[in-house]
C-alpha positions, 0 to 999 in steps of 0.5 A: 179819775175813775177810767182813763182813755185806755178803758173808756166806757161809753155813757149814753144821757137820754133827754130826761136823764139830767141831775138823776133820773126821776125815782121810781117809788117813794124817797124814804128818810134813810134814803136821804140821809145816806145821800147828804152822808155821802157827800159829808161823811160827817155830816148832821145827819140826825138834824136832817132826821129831826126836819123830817120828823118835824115836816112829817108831823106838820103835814100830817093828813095833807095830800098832793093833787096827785093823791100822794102824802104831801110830805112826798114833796119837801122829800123829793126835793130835799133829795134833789138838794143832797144830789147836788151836794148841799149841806146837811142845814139847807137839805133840813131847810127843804124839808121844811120849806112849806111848813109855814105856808101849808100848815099851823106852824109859822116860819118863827116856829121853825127857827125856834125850833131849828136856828137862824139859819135854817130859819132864815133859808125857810123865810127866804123860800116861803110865799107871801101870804095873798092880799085882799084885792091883788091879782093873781099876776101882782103876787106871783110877782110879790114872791119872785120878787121876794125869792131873789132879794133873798138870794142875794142874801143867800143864793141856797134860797134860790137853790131851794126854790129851784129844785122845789120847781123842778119836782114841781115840774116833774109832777105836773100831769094831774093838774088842769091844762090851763093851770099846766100852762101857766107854770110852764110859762113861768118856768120858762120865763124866770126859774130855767133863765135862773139856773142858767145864771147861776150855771146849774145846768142840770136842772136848766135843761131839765126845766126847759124841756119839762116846760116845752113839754107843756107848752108845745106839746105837739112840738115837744113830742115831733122832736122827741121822736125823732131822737128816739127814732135814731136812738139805738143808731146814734148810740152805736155812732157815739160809741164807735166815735169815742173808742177812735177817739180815746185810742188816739187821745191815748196815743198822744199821751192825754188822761181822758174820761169820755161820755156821750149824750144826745142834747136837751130837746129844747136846745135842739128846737131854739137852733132849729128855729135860730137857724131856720133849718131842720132837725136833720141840719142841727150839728150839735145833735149828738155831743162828745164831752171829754174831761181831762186832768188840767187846762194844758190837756184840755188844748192837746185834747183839742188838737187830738180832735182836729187832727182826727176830723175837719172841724166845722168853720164858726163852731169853735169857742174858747170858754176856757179864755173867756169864761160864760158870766156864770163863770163857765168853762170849756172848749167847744167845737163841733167836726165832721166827724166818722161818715161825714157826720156833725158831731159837737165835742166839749172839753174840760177839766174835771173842776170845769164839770163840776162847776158846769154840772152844779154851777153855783151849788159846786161851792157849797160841795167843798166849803167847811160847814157848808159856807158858800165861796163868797168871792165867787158870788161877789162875780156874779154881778147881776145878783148885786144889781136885784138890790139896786133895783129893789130901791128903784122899781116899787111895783113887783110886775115892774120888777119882774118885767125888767128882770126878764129883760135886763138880766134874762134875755140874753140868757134864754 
């Protein structure tokens, strides 16, 4: 680890500070390929400059609704792929994610010119063409649908899809209120239950917040002031809380990283609502987590904590012994914490944060070739059941609805 409890420097997340702050300025080639080398120093970087080249060529003279070159697009979020660790293959495949439906050349172009399995990923994230006569709710339907079945053949379609509708998202302004709206919903209903499921907290929170933005925008904006009312005083309290802290952590001879954050906006308005209280009442407002070496640290980490502040009865759970389904783990508590004030703690190990930061993409970050760890997805369950399903729903809206119900709901 990089700091330890005796030099601990406090890190404060903002509300939209998730998987990176949004770039300011254009994302250029060089730009990503010094990204996906970073994770694989030995990486085919030249692959991932040839896709670029390709998409480049291909949407030549295109333009977003923004007025920006429309390969601005497949490069930001290409980029969001590399942050996330993904081989060289799927971040060439981002870039060539809308070549065949916006332009001349065809998904069996792309794996021509690119392989099967840079082929295959393009297919699984490329949109069915609209059929004379379907509704615009029949084909949205028709591609979720589409997207999943491909997934549970290679969830780094998902991935793609994923961050294809987080920079989306990003990049919403210049559309029309209604159309701002519908996405949103969407997003919210399917692709942020999505990342959930496969543990990408990242970019769920992300999405969520984006999509209340747009769909509550009187809301969004009440508690986003709020939080930045009290920013500098909450900053203050966090870093008083984790220097008392990480000196008593260090006391007890327990190796810890420390970090701060306010939590995500949407978060905070589910429980307000849940609990049918007020901003000021939410305990989990402010959040500690502290990432430590191993499972036997994580408890004597706890028992640090409890030793400091009384913990709030009903507010302590064990994921480490009982993991989330998407395989997440952590200790949780929230204490009475400096001043009489509610403050949530999380406990890990440095594998925990990977997995509950990247979730599912975690597994490409340390496989040989950038194969994916298929015995942790035989685990997931619920993506073996959307082939199942396939079999026994014909209509896509059918499918879709019992997906938000069935597999979703809970997870919202």
């Amino acid at each position: 680890m990089a700091q330890r409890a005796s030099a601990i420097t406090a890190r404060i997340t903002g509300v939209a500070d998730r998987l990176r702050p949004q770039r300011r300025g254009r994302i250029d080639i060089d730009a990503l390929t010094a990204e996906v080398l970073r994770h694989y120093p030995d990486g085919d970087a030249e692959l991932v400059r040839r896709a670029h080249a390709y998409a480049a060529e291909a949407h030549a003279g295109q333009k977003r609704v923004s007025g920006e070159p429309y390969i601005t697009h497949p490069l930001a979020v290409a980029m969001l792929i590399a942050e996330l660790g993904m081989d060289p293959a799927t971040v060439a495949a981002t870039l060539l994610h809308d070549v065949p439906e916006d332009t001349a050349k065809s998904t069996e172009d792309v794996r021509k010119d690119f392989g099967e399995e840079i082929g295959r990923l393009v297919d699984g994230v490329t949109k069915l063409s609209r059929l004379s006569g379907q509704s615009r709710d029949q084909h949205q339907a028709e591609n979720i649908r589409k997207m999943l079945l491909a997934m549970a053949d290679d969830l780094r379609v998902v991935i793609i899809k994923l961050c294809d509708r987080l920079h989306n998202m990003r990049t919403l302004a210049p559309l029309p209120p209604e159309k701002q709206k519908r996405i949103a919903r969407q997003t919210m209903d399917i692709y942020a239950p999505l990342a959930h499921r496969l543990g990408i907290w990242q970019i769920k929170w992300e999405l969520e917040d984006l999509a209340f933005k747009y769909l509550e925008p009187e809301q969004y904006r009440e508690i986003a002031e709020q939080l930045a009312a009290r920013r500098q005083v909450r900053e203050r309290y966090i870093n008083e809380t984790m220097t008392t802290l990480a000196h008593e952590l260090e006391r007890a001879g327990v190796r810890a990283d420390l970090s701060g954050r306010a939590k995500h906006l949407w978060s905070i308005v589910q429980k307000m609502r849940r609990k049918s209280v007020g901003f000021d009442e939410i305990y989990d407002v402010l959040a500690i987590r502290v990432i430590v070496d191993d499972v036997p640290a994580c408890y004597a980490a706890l028992g640090v904590v409890h030793t400091l502040w009384p913990p709030i009865p009903g507010q302590f759970d064990d994921y480490i012994a009982v993991p989330k389904q998407n395989m997440y783990q952590s200790l949780h508590t929230a204490v009475m914490g400096p001043g009489g004030q509610p403050v949530e703690i999380q406990v890990r190990t440095q594998d925990m944060h990977g997995l509950a930061e990247y979730g599912i993409a975690a597994h490409w970050r340390y496989k040989e070739g950038g194969k994916s760890d298929r015995d942790y997805e035989s685990k997931l369950a619920w993506v073996r059941q959307l082939l199942e399903w396939q079999h026994d729903v014909a209509d896509a809206q059918e499918f879709v609805e019992s997906l938000k119900v069935d597999v979703f709901q809970d997870e919202v």
